[in-house]
C-alpha positions in Angstrom: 111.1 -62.8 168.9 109.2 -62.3 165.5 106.8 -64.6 165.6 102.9 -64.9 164.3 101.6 -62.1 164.9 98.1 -63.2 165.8 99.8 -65.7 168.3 102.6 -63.4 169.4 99.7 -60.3 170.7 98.8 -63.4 173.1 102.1 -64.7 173.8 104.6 -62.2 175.2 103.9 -61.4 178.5 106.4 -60.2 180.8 108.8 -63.1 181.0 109.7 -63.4 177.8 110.6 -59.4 177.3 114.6 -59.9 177.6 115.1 -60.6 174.4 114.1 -56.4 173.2 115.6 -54.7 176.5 118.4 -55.8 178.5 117.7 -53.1 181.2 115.1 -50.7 183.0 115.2 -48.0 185.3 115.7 -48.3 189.1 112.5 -47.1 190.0 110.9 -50.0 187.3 112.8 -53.2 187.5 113.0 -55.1 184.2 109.6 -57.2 183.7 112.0 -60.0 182.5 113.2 -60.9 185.9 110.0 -60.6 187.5 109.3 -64.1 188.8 105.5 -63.2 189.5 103.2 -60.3 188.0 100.8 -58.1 189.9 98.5 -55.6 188.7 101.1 -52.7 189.7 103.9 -54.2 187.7 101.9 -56.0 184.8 100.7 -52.0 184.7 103.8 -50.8 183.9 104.7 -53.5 181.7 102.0 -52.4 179.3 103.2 -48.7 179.5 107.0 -50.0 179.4 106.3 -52.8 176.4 106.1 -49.6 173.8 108.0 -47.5 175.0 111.1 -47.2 172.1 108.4 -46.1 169.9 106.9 -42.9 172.2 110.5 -41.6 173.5 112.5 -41.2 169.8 114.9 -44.1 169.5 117.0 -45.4 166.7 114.8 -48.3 165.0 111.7 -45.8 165.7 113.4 -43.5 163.1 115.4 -45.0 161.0 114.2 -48.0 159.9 110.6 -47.2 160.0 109.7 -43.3 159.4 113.1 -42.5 157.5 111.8 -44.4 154.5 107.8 -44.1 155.1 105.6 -41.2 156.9 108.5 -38.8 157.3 109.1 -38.4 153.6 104.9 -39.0 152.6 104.6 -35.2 154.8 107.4 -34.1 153.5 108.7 -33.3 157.0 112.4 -34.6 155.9 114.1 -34.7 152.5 115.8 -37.8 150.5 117.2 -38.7 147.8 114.6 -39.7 144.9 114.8 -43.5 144.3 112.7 -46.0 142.9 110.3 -47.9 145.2 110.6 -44.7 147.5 107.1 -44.9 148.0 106.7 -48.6 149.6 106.8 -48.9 153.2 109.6 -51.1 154.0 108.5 -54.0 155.9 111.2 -54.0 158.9 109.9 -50.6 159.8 105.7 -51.9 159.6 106.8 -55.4 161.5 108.3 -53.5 164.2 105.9 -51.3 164.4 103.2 -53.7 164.2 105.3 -56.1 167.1 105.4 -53.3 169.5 102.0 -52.7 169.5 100.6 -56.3 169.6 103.4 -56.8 172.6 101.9 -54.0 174.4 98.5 -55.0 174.0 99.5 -58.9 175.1 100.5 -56.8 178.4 97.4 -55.7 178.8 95.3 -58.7 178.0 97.6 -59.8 180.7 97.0 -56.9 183.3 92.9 -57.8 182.7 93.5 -61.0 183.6 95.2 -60.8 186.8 92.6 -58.2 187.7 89.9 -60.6 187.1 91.6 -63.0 189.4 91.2 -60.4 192.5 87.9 -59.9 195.1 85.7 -57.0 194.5 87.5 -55.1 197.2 91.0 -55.6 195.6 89.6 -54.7 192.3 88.1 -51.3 193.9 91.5 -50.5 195.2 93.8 -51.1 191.9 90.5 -49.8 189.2 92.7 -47.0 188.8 95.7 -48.7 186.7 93.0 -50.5 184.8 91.4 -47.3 183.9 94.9 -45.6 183.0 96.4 -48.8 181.1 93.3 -48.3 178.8 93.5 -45.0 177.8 97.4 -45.7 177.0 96.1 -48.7 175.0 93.7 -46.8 173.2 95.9 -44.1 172.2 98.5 -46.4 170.3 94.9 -48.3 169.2 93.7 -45.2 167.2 97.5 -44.9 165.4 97.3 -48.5 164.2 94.1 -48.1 162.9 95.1 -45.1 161.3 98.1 -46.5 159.6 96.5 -50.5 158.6 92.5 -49.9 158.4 90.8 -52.9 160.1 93.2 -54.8 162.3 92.9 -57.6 165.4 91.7 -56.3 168.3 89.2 -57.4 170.4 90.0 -60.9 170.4 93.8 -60.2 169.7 95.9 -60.9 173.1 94.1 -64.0 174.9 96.4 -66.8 174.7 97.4 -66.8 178.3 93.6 -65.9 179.2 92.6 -68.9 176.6 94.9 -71.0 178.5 97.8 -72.1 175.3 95.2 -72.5 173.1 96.5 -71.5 169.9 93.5 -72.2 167.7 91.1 -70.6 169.9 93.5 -67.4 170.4 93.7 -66.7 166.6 92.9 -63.0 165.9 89.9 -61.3 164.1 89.9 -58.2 162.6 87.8 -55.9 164.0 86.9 -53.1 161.4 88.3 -49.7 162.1 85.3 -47.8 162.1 84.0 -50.6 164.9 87.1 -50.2 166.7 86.7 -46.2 166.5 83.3 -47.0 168.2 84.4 -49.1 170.8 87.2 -46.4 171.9 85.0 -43.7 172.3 82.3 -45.9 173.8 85.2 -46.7 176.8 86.8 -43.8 176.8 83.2 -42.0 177.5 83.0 -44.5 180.5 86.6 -43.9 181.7 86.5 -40.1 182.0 83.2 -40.8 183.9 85.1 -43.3 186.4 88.0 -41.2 186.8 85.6 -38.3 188.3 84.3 -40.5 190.7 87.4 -42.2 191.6 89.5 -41.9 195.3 92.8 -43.4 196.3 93.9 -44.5 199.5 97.8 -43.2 200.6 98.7 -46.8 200.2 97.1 -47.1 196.4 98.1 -43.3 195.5 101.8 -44.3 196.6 101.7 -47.5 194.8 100.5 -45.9 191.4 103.2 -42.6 191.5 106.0 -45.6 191.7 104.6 -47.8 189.1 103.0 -44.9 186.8 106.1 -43.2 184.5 103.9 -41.3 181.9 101.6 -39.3 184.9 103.7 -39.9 188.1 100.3 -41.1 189.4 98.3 -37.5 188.8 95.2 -38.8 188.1 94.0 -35.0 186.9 96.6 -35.5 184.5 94.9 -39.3 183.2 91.6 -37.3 183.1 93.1 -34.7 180.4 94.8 -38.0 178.5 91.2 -39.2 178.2 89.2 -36.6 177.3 91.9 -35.2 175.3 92.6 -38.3 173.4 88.2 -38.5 173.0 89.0 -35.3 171.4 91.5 -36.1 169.0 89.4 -39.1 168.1 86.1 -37.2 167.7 87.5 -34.9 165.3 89.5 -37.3 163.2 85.4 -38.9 162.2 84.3 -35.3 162.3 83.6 -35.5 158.1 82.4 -39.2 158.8 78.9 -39.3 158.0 77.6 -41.9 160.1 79.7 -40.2 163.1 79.4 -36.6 162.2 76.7 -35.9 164.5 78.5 -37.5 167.9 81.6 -35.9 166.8 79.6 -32.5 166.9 77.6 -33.2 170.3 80.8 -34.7 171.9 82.9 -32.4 171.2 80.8 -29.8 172.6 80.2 -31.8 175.8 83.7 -32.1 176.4 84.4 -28.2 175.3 81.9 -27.2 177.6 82.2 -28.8 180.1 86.0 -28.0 181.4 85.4 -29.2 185.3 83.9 -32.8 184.1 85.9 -33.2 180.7 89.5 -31.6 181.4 92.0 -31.8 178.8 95.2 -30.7 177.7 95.3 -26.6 178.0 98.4 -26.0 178.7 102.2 -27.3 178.0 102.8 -27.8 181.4 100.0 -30.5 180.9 101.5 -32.0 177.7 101.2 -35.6 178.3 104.7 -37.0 177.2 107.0 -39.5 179.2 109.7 -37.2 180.6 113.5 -38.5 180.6 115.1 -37.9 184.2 118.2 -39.5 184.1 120.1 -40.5 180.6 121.7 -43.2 182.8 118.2 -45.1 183.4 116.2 -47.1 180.2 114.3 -44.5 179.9 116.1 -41.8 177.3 116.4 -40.4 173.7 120.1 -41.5 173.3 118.8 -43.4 170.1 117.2 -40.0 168.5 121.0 -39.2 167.0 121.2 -42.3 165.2 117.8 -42.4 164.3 117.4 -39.3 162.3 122.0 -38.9 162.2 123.2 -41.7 161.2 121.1 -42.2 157.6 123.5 -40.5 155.7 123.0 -37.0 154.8 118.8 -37.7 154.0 117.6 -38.9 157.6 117.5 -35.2 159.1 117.5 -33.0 156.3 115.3 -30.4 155.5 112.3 -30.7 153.0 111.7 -27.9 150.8 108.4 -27.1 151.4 108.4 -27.3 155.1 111.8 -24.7 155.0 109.9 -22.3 151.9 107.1 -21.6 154.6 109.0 -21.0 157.3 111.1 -18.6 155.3 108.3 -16.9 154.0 106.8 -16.4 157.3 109.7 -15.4 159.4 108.5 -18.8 161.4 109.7 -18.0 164.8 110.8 -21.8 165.1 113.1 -22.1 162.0 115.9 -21.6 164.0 115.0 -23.7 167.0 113.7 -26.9 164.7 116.6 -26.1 161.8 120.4 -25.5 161.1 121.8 -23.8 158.3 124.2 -26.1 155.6 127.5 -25.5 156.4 128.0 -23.5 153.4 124.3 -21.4 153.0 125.8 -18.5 154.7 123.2 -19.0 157.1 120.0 -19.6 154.8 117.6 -22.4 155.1 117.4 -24.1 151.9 115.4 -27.8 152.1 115.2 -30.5 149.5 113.0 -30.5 146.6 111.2 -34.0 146.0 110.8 -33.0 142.8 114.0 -32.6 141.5 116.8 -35.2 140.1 118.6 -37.3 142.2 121.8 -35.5 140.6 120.4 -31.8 141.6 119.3 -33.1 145.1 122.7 -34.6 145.8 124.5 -31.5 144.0 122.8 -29.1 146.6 123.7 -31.7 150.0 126.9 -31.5 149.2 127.8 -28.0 147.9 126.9 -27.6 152.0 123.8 -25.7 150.8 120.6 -27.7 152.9 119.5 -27.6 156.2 119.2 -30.4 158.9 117.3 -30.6 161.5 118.7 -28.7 164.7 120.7 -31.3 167.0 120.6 -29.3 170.1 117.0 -29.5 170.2 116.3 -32.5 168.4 118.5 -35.2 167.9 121.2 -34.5 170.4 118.9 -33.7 173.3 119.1 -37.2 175.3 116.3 -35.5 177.5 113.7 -35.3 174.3 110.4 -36.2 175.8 108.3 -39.4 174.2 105.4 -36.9 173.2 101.6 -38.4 173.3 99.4 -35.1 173.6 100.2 -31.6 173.7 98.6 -28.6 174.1 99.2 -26.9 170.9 97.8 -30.4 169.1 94.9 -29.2 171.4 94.0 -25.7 170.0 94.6 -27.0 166.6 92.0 -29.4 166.7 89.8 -26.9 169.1 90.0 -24.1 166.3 89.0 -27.3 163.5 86.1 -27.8 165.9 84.6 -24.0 166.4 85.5 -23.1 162.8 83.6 -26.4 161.7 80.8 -24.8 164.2 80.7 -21.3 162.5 82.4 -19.8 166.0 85.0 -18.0 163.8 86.5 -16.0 166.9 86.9 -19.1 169.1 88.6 -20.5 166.4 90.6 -17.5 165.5 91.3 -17.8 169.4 92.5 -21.5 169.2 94.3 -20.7 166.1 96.2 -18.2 167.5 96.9 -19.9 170.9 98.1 -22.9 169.4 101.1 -20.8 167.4 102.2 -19.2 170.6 102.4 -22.8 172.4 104.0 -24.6 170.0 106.5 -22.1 170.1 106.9 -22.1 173.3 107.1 -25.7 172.9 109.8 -25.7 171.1 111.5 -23.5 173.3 111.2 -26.0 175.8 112.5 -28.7 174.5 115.7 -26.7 173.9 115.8 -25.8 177.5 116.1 -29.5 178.2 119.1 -30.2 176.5 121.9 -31.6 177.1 123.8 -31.0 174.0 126.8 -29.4 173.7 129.7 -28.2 171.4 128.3 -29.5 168.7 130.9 -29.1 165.3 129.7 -26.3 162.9 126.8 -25.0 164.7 125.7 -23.2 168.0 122.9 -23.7 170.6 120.0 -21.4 169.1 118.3 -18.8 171.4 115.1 -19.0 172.4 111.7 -17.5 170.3 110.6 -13.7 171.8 107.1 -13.3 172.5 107.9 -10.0 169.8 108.7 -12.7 167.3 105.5 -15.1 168.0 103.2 -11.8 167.7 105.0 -10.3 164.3 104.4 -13.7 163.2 101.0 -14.7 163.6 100.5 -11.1 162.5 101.4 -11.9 159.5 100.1 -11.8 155.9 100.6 -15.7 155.3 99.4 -16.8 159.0 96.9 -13.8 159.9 93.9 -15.4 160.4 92.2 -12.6 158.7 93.7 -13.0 156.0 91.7 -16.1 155.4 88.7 -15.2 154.0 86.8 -18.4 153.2 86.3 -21.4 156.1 88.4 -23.3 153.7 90.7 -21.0 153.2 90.9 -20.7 157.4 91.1 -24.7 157.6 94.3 -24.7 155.3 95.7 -22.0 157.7 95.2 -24.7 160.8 96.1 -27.9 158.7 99.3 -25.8 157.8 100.2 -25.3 161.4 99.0 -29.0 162.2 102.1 -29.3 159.9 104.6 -27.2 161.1 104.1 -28.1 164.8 104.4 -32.0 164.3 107.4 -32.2 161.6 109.0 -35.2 162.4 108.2 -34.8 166.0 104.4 -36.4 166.0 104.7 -38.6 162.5 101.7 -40.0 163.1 99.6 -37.5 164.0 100.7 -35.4 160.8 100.1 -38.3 158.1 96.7 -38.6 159.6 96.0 -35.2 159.6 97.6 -34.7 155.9 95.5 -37.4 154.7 92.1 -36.0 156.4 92.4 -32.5 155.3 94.2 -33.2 152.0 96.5 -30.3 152.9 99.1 -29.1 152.6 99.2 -30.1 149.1 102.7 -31.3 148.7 104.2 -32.6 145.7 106.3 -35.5 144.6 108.4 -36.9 141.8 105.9 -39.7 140.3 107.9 -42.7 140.2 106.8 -44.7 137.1 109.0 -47.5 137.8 106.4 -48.9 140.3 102.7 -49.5 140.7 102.7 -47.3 143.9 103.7 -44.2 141.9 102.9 -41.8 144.8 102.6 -41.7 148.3 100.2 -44.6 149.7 97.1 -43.6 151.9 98.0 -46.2 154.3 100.3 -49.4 155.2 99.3 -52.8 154.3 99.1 -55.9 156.6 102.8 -57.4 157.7 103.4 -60.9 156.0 103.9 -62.7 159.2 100.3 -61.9 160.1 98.6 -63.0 156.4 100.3 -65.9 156.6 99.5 -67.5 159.8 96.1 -65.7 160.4 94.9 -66.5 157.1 91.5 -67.3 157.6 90.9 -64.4 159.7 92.7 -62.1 157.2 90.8 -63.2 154.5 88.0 -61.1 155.6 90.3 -57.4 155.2 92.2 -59.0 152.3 90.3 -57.3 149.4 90.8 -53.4 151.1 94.5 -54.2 152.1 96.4 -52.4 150.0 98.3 -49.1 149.6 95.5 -47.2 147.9 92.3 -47.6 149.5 91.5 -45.0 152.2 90.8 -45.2 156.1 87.3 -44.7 156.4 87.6 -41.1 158.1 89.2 -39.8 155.0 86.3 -38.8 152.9 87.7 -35.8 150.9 
């Protein structure tokens, strides 16, 4: 199944997907016994093709964030060790498989289309229009982890007919490919206002849609939202600065044309209905479980702040150690592997609440939320010197990713779990005392970068391990939290890297084409949005 990657983005389409998944939900029969494609099903192939990296499964977590972003944010605690800071190449192939397998859907997808009459094209626009913004989303995270990657000529085997040669890959640069995506994504949201269904159509895409059960209000908030996220991540860039500004404030301003995400009953996230179908979290317990004592364990820094902010969600993200008498204690990065193992097992460190987390089978694959939302809102108007639409935001965002978190409790389906009980849910008293308070209270901020380190905290907070990618990015942007970590002298890479490198597969048989990102591709030299 692991084969070049620059041939294998072009190569897997839906008949050859047996070999990852051996079944699929009812209401979306498995692409691998699909003896002819249409737009409909080649539609959800691309949204199906990815999908054990959005909902939290086992290879997701363990073999590539347990050793790579979840200890660079600190979000979990390990066991010091040398090499610790190398990303382990299983976890960067699989990543980097997925997401070239889900783009080889979609070359696919715009190639049937191409095949139909203007009239037939009118009528299916819409999956077109939603396959790209899903595309785009896992686009920006690849760029954000590898720098310049293949992309616009990655995919086109089947469309260049088994020609091998002529399908090899470029690499598009990422600040290029940042262009492009807000370029279409501009053009989508337009298309999306302007676009009608017939019964037939609107039927067609609720079956075949499981991210937006065909609410196409709901794709318009996925692609203004993700513009948003996008905008702000070039926000310091200077030769995007000034979109990022004027987009922003189009899209801000403009609520009816541009919706997004305001709400968490407008998260986008694919929801788990039945346990029994393909499309569940069952994986999340061996994922972050099954590791040892270091795959779910608390990190120091993340547990100090919570502690010393009576964090309403402590006890809804976190568990105790069996022996703390019912204090939070995380890991120290710092310290010796002797101390660090001395502390797990006197019983003293906390792990990462199973009810809600790794034990909840119904744990939705999370793309955009709402608190994610207000963070990057309040970025925007405190970037803009509107200090009480960003103390607004600020505040806003707390009280939802609270409440968040207190909905993904209520969807468990945990139970009697051995040395713990199911938490109760955050009081509104509790969110208030807390964003009252002296460590949180935006007033208490009294410098804008003294009020950024406030939202990049709570950028922190709310994604943990939940949205990895999304808080490496951000970490790396802001530079904060400032977070530190034993150097380890053994190595080169003596401290977290500021990206991933190219998988071998990929350097070997694209050479020529990677020859052109082979003198920036390496652990230390930055994405091009992170200027600080």
């Amino acid at each position: 199944m692991k084969k070049i990657a620059s041939l294998f983005l072009g190569g897997l389409l839906l008949a050859n997907m047996s070999c990852k998944e051996s079944e699929f939900t009812e209401a979306y029969p498995n692409p691998s016994k699909i003896a002819e494609t249409t737009v409909e099903k080649q539609f959800t192939g691309v949204l199906y093709a990815n999908k054990d990296y959005v909902l939290p499964g086992y290879r997701y977590y363990f073999v590539t964030l347990r050793t790579s972003i979840n200890h660079y944010t600190q979000a979990t605690g390990w066991v010091n060790a040398s090499g610790q800071y190398i990303p382990g190449s299983s976890g960067v192939e699989d990543v980097w498989y997925s997401y070239y397998n889900m783009l080889a859907q979609y070359r696919e997808l715009q190639k049937i289309y191409a095949t139909k009459t203007a009239e037939q094209q009118a009528d299916r626009k819409i999956f077109m229009l939603a396959a790209a913004v899903y595309v785009y989303d896992y686009t920006q995270k690849m760029v954000d982890l590898h720098g310049s990657i293949p992309f616009s000529t990655a995919g086109l085997l089947s469309t260049n007919g088994g020609d091998y040669i002529a399908s090899s890959a470029k690499f598009d640069t990422a600040e290029g490919i940042y262009t492009f995506l807000l370029d279409d994504l501009k053009r989508i949201a337009t298309e999306l206002n302007g676009i009608t269904l017939n019964s037939g159509y609107q039927k067609s895409f609720q079956t075949q849609d499981f991210v937006n059960k065909g609410d196409i209000t709901a794709w318009k908030r996925y692609a203004n939202s993700l513009r948003l996220r996008i905008l702000n991540r070039v926000s310091d860039v200077e030769s995007l600065k000034s979109r990022s500004n004027t987009e922003m404030a189009e899209i801000l301003g403009n609520a009816t044309t541009y919706p997004i995400v305001e709400t968490n009953a407008q998260n986008i996230q694919v929801n788990v209905y039945d346990v029994n179908t393909d499309i569940n979290s069952k994986g999340f317990q061996d994922g972050i479980e099954s590791a040892g004592w270091f795959g779910n364990t608390a990190g120091k820094a993340i547990i100090d702040n919570m502690n010393a902010n009576n964090d309403p969600r402590i006890k809804l993200l976190f568990e105790p150690g069996a022996s703390a008498a019912g204090k939070y204690i995380g890991i120290d990065p710092t310290a010796t592997e002797a101390s660090q193992t001395a502390l797990f097992n006197a019983g003293q460190v906390a792990i990462y609440n199973r009810y809600t987390l790794s034990r909840n089978q119904f744990f939705p694959g999370i793309l955009i939320n709402a608190p994610q939302m207000n963070l990057i809102k309040a970025e925007y108007y405190l970037r803009t010197a509107n200090d009480a639409s960003a103390k607004t935001a600020y505040e806003t965002a707390i009280t939802q990713s609270v409440q968040f978190y207190n909905g993904l409790l209520a969807l468990t389906n945990a139970t009697g779990i051995t040395g713990s009980t199911i938490p109760t849910a955050a009081t509104a008293a509790s969110i208030s005392t807390y964003i009252a308070g002296t460590g949180v209270n935006w007033s208490s901020a009294t410098s804008n970068a003294d009020k950024l380190k406030l939202i990049a905290t709570q950028k922190w907070l709310h994604y943990n391990l939940v949205q990895p990618y999304e808080n490496w990015a951000d970490i790396r942007r802001l530079d904060y939290p400032v977070l530190s970590f034993q150097v380890d002298n053994a190595n080169n890479q003596t401290l977290p890297p500021v990206r991933w490198t190219i998988p071998g597969n990929e350097i070997t048989y694209n050479a020529a084409n990677y020859a052109s990102v082979k003198a920036t591709d390496n652990l230390t030299t930055k994405i091009f949005w992170d200027v600080k």
